[in-house]
Each structure stands twice: as structure tokens, then as C-alpha cells.
C-alpha positions in Angstrom: -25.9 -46.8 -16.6 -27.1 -47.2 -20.2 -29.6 -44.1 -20.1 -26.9 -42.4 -18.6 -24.7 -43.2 -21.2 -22.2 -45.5 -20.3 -20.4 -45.2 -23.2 -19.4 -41.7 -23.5 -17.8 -39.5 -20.9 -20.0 -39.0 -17.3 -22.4 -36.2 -17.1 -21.8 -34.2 -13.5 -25.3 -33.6 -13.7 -26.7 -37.3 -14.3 -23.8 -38.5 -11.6 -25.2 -35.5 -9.0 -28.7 -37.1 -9.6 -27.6 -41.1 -8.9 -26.0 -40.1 -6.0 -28.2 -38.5 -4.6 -31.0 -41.8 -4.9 -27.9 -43.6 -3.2 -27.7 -41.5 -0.5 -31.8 -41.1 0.0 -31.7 -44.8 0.6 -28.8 -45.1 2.9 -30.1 -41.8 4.7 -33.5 -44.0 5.3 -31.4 -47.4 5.9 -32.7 -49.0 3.1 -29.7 -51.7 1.7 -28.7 -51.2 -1.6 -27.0 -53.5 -4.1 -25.7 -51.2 -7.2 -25.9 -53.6 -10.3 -23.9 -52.9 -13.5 -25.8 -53.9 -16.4 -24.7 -54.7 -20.0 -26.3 -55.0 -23.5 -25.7 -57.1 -26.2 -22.7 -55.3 -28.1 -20.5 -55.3 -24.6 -20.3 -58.8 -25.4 -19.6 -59.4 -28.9 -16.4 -59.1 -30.0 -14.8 -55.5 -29.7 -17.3 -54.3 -27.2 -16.8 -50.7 -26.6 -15.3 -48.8 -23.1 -17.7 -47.8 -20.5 -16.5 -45.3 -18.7 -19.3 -44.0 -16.7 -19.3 -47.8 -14.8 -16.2 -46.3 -13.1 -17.7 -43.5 -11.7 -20.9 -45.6 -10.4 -18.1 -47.7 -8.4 -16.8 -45.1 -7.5 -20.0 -43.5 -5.6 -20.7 -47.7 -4.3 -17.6 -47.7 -2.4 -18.2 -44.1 -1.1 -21.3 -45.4 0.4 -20.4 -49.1 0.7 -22.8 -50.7 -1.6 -22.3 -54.1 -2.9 -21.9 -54.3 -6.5 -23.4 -56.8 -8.6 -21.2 -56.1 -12.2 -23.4 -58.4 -14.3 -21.4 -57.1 -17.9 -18.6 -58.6 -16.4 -20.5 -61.4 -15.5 -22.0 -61.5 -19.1 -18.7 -61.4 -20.4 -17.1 -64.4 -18.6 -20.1 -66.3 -19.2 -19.3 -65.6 -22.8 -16.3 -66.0 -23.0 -16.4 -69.6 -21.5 -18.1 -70.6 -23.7 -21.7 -71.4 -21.3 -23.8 -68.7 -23.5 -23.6 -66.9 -26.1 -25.0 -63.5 -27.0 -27.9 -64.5 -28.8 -28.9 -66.9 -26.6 -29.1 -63.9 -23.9 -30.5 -61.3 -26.6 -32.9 -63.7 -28.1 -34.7 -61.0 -30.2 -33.1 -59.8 -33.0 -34.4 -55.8 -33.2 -33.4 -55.6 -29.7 -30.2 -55.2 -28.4 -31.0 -53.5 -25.1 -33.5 -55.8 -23.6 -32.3 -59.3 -22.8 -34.9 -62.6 -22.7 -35.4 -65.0 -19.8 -31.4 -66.1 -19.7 -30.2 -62.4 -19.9 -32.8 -61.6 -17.3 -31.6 -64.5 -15.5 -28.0 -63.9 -15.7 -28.7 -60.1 -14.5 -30.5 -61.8 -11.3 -27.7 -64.1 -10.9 -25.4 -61.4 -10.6 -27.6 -59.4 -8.0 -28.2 -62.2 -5.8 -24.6 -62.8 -5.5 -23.9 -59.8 -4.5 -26.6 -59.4 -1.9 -25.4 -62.7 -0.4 -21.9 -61.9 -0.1 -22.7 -58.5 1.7 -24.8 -60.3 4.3 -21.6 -63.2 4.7 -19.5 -60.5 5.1 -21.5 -58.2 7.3 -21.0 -54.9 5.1 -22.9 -52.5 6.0 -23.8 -49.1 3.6 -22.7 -45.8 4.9 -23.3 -42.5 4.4 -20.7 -40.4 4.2 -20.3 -36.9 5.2 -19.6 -34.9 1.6 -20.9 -36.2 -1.4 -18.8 -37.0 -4.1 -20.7 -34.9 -6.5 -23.1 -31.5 -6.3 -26.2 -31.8 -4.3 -28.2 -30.3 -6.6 -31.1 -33.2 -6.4 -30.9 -33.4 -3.2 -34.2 -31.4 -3.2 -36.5 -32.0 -6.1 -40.0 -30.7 -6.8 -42.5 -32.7 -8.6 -45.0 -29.8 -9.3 -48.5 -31.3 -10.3 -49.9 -29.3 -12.1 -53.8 -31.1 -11.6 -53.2 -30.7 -7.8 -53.6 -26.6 -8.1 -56.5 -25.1 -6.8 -56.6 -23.0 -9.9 -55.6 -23.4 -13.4 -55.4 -21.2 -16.3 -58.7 -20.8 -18.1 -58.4 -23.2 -20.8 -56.9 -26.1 -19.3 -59.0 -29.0 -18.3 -58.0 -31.8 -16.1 -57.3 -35.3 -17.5 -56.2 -38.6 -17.3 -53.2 -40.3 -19.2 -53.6 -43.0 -21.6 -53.4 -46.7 -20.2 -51.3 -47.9 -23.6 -48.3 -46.5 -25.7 -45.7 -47.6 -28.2 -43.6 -49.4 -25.5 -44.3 -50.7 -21.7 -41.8 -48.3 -20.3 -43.7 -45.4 -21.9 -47.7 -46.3 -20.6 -47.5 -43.2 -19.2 -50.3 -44.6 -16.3 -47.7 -46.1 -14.6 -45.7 -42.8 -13.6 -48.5 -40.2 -13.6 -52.1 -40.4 -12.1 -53.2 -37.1 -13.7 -52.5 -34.5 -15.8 -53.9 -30.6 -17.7 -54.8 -30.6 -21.0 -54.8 -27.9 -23.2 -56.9 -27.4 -26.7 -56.4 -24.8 -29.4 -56.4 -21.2 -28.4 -55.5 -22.0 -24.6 -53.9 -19.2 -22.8 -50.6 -19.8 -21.9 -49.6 -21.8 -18.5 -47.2 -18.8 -16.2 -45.2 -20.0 -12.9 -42.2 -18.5 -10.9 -40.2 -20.9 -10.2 -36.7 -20.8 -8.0 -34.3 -23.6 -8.9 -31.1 -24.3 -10.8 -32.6 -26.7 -13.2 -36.4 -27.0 -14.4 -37.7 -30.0 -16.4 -41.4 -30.4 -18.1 -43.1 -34.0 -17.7 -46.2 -34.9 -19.4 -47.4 -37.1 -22.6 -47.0 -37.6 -26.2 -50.1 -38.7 -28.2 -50.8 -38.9 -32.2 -52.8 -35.6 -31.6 -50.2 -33.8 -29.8 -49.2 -30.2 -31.1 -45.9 -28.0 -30.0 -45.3 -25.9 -26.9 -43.3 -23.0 -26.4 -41.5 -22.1 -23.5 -40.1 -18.8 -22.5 -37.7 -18.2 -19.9 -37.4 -14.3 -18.0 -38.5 -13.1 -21.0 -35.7 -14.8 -22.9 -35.5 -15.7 -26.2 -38.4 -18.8 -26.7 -37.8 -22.1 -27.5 -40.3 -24.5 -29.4 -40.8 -28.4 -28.2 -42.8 -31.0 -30.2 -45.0 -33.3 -28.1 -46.2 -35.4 -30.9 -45.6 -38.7 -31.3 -46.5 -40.1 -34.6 -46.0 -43.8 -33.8 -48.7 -43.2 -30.3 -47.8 -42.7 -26.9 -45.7 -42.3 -24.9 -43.9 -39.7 -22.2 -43.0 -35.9 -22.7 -39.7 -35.4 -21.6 -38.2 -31.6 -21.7 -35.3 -30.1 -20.2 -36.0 -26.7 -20.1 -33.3 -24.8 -18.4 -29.7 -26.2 -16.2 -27.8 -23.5 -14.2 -30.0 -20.7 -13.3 -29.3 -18.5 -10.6 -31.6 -20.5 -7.9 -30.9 -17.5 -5.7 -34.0 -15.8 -7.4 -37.5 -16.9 -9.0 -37.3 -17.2 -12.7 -40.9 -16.6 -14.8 -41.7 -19.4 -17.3 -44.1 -19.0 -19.7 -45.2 -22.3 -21.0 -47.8 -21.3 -24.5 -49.3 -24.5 -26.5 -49.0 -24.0 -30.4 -51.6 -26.3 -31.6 -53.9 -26.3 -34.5 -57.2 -27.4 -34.1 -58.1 -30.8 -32.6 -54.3 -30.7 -31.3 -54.0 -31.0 -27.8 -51.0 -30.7 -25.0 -51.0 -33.1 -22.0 -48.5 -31.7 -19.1 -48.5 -33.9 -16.0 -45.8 -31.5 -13.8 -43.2 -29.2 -13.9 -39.8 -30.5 -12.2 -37.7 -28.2 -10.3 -34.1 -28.8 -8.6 -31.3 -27.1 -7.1 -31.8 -24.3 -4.2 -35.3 -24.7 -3.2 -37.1 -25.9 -5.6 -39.9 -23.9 -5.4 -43.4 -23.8 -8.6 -46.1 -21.7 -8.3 -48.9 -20.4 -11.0 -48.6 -17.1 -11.6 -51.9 -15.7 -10.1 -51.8 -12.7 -12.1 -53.3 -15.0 -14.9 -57.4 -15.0 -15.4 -58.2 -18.8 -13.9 -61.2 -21.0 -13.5 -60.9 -23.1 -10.2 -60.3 -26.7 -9.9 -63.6 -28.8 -10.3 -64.6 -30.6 -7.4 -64.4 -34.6 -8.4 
């Protein structure tokens, strides 16, 4: 809930794509406890609405999910006078990430909640409809290092094992990945889907990229990160007709000794379809 902004009103696209790792899990009987977490400022004085928590209930009683609401837990705990904020945020520059007792507190309110689904025998469901669009009901991680061919230019690599934060070591979410120097040609695909996303990584050395969409006006995207590393992140198009393939041109502006690190292209909506454009000179994927 706080990536997705929980204090501001819900996206329909960010709802479409919780729901829809809901109902994967149901669909595959996993059980699911949905826990509402807080940060520091919901429980200092005036803490601000969250609205978006509503609409998270909302999709847990659809499907029947315990909830473990561990800012209301947080609160009362507060409130009573058995904690206090900084004792749960015990670093100062960080108001998002709790120490052991906020940690603890947030396990508390899971276990809780797990327990009192198995006393009462509730059981998740999945229900006919979803509450929202289905749009990431079928996704497409398109990995780019798993082609048979690649663009000349673009060499295979691996990501960095370190980065500016532990979310961010970019190992953890990506095995491999291209890499492209000065004076690469650019990376084509066709791809049909609503909604197309480009993952890869930031370093110190990265350049810019630009995409172009059906010939479209382009768009330029940094991929530096001057502080280290840490995960490329672009949304490059939402709502195109996924009736049809789209061409996307993906050209890296660098300078020398700039490089661009591109683990996949993510596709949803319709059928989620990537492939390289073959009309595109290529050199074919060394054998490891």
C-alpha cells in the first residue's frame, strides 16, 4: 500500500495489478493473509487519510482474505501508551522502514490474523468477476538475454551484486541482462499489449535511452544514477490498442564509456506478446 500510494486517491491500474496477485494465489490455493502496513507519520499526531487501504479491504473480502491491519494496530499501540513512534522507527532519516519493534509489531499483526482464519475456518475464494480490469491477468516478462539473436551491438551481461539500497541490488530480481555501448544500433520489437514497461539497471556510467512508439513522437529516459545502482524502471506506454502489434524502437544516447543495461521488456493487457524485430542486422547469441 505505500508504493501504491496510500495516501492519495487509488490508481485503477495499480488496484487491476494487486488483484490480480490475489487472485493468482487463490486460483493456485495458496492462503493469503493481506497485511496493511503503516509508517511512521500515520502514527504521530495528525496522521494523514489513506484511502487506498479501503480499496485493498475491499478486494480481501471479495476473495476472503484475512486482514492483518498492522497501522491500526500501530496506532492503538500508540495510543496506549506501550510504544511510541520512535521506539518503532528507531532511525531517524527513515520514516518508512521500521527497526526490530516495528518489524515485530508488523509480525504481530500477521500472525494474528493467520490464527484467527484457521480458528474460524475461513477459507479464500475466488470469485467469478473481478472487482477491477484484468489487464495483468497476463503479463510478459520479455528477456531480452534469452533471444537467440540480438541486435549487433548489444552484448550480454550480468547485473551488479551491490547498489545504493538492498531493495535495489538488482541481482536479486534479474539473472541477466544486454548491454549496450556508444554507437549501438537501436533495440526494434512489435509488441501487442495495452501497457509496455522497460526493466533493467542504473549505474554511475549509465547514459539516456530513447524510445519511440509507431513512429510517434520520441521520448528521452535517463538511466543514470549518480549516487550507484540501482533498478531501471520505465513506463513506456498505458492504453494502446492491444488489438494490434505496436513497433517500439528503443535507441541508447550515450557518450563514450556510457553504457545501457536492459534486463526485459514488460508487456500486459491482450496478449502480451515481445518479439525483436528481425528486420534488424543481428549477431547470434553466444553459446555460454
Amino acid at each position: 500500500a505505500i508504493n501504491d500510494g496510500a495516501y492519495s486517491e487509488p490508481n485503477s491500474s495499480r488496484l487491476a495489478s494487486y488483484e490480480s496477485l490475489v487472485r493468482r494465489l487463490v486460483q493456485t490455493g495458496v492462503p493469503v493473509v493481506q497485511v496493511i502496513l503503516p509508517v511512521k507519520r500515520d502514527v504521530e499526531a495528525d496522521p494523514p487519510a489513506r484511502p487506498l487501504d479501503a480499496s485493498h479491504k475491499e478486494i480481501a473480502a471479495a476473495y476472503s482474505l484475512p486482514v492483518a491491519d498492522a497501522v491500526l494496530l500501530a496506532k492503538q499501540r500508540v495510543s496506549e501508551g506501550k510504544t511510541t513512534p520512535d521506539h518503532l522507527w528507531d532511525l531517524p532519516d527513515d520514516r518508512t522502514h521500521p527497526g526490530d519493534a516495528g518489524y515485530a509489531l508488523y509480525a504481530e499483526a500477521a500472525w494474528a490474523a493467520f490464527e484467527r482464519a484457521i480458528s474460524e475456518k475461513q477459507q479464500c475464494r475466488l470469485p467469478e468477476k473481478m472487482l477491477h480490469a484484468d489487464t495483468y491477468m497476463r503479463v510478459n516478462r520479455f528477456r531480452l538475454a534469452s533471444s537467440p539473436a540480438l541486435p549487433e551491438g548489444w552484448q550480454l551481461g550480468k547485473p551488479h551484486r551491490n547498489a545504493i539500497a538492498f531493495d535495489f541490488v538488482c541481482s536479486r530480481w534479474m539473472d541477466d541482462l544486454v548491454i549496450a555501448g556508444a554507437n549501438t544500433v537501436p533495440l526494434r520489437l512489435k509488441v501487442q499489449a495495452s501497457d509496455i514497461m522497460l526493466f533493467g539497471e542504473m549505474t554511475q556510467k549509465s547514459g539516456s535511452v530513447q524510445v519511440r512508439i509507431d513512429g510517434g513522437e520520441a521520448k528521452t529516459y535517463s538511466a543514470r544514477c549518480a549516487d550507484g545502482n540501482m533498478r531501471l524502471v520505465e513506463i513506456l506506454a498505458e492504453g494502446l490498442d492491444s488489438t494490434r502489434n505496436h513497433e517500439i524502437a528503443i535507441t541508447p544516447i550515450l557518450k563514450q564509456g556510457e553504457e545501457l543495461r536492459i534486463e526485459s521488456i514488460c508487456a500486459t493487457g491482450g496478449p502480451a506478446t515481445v518479439v525483436i524485430d528481425s528486420r534488424l542486422p543481428s549477431i547470434a547469441r553466444a553459446e555460454e
